[in-house]
N, C-alpha and C positions, 0 to 999 in steps of 0.2 A: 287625294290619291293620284291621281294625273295628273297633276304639274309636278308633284317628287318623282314621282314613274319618271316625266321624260326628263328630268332633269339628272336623277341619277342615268336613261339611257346619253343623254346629250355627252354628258360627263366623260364616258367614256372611261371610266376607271377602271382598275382590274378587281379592285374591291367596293363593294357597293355596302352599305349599312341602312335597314332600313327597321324606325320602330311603329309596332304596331298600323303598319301601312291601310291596313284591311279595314281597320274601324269604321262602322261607320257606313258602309257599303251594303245596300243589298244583294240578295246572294245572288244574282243576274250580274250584276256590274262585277263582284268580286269575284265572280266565277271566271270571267271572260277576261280581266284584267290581268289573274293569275297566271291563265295559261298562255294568253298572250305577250305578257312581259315576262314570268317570273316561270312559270311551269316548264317541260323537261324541252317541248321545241320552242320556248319565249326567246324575246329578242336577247334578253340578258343572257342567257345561257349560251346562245350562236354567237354574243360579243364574247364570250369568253370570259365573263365577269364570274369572281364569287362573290355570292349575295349571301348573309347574314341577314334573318329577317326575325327579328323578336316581336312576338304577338304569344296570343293565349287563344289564335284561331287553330283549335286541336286537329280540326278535321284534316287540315295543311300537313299534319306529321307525317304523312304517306306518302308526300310529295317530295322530301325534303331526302337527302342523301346522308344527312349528319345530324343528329339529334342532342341539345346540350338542356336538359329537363331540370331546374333550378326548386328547391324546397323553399316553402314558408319563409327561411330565413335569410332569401337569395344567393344562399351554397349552392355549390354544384350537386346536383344528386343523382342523377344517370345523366349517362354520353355513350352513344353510339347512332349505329344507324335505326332505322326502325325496324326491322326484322330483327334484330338482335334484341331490341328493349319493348318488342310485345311477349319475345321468348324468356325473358327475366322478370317476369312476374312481380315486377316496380309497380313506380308509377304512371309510367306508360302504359304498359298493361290494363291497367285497371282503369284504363278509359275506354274500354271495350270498345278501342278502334278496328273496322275493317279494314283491310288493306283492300284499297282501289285503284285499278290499274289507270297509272295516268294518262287523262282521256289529249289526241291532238287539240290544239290549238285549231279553232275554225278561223282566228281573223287574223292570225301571225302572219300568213300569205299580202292581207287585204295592209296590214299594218309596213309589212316590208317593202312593199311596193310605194306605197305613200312616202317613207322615210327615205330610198332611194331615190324620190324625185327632187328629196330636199336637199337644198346645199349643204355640205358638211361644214359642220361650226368647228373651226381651231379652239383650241384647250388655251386658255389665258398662259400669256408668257410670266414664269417666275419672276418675283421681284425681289431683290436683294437685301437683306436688312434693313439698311438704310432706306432704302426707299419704302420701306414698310412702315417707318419709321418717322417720315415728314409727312407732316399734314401742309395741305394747299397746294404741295407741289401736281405740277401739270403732268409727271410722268403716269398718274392712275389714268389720266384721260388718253394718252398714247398708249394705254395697254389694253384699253376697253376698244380704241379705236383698233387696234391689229385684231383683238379679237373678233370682231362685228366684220373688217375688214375696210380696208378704204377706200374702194368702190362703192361698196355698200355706205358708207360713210357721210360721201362725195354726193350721192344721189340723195340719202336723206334729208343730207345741212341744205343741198337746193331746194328741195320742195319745204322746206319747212321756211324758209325765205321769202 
């Protein structure tokens, strides 16, 4: 779950997609990872990301501003928000969800400060068909290199010398 966390934060996209992120986690780790990346003050939400996140972690639906509830035969079967589809008496509903008010983030502070002391990583520069398109050529290594940067680069290829 954290190396996709920082990778979709790294990314910097306006759309982030994530499946079943949560899995897997105990509920300490998943709890704190939520609200810290993903919950209503997470980093994602202050980048201005929208995040899709498909899981069957139900207890999440209270968190979530948009709800898309899929049937047995992966049709759509309810969509809205969650005050609307505990009041429609679906399948939402009938997971005898609470609604819990979403609690702050305790390490968003501890996390933002961290991430602010890091250099910002550039977004890899588009490559053109054709260069998407040749294998061997040297342009992938001057794309990787802009994005790592060439100082960065410069100081590596030394010490690795």
């Amino acid at each position: 779950m954290r190396v996709a966390l920082a990778r979709a934060f790294y990314a910097r996209k306006k759309l982030v997609i994530l499946d079943h992120i949560l899995a897997g986690l105990d509920s300490t780790t998943e709890e704190e990872g939520f609200s810290s990346v993903l919950g209503p003050q997470g980093l994602l939400r202050r980048q201005g990301a929208t995040v899709i996140l498909a899981t069957n972690s139900v207890h999440r639906l209270s968190d979530a501003e948009y709800i898309t509830a899929l049937n047995g035969d992966g049709e759509i079967d309810e969509i809205g928000t969650f005050d609307r589809l505990i009041g429609n008496h679906g399948y939402i509903s009938s997971l005898n969800l609470a609604y819990r008010k979403p609690q702050a983030a305790t390490n968003v502070n501890r996390l933002t400060n961290l991430l602010q002391g890091m250099p910002q990583l550039r977004t890899p520069v588009d490559m053109s068909e054709t260069e998407k398109n040749t294998s061997g050529d040297l342009t992938i290594y001057k794309n990787y290199i802009d994005t790592f940067g060439w100082g960065n680069w410069t100081v590596f290829t030394s010490i690795c010398l």
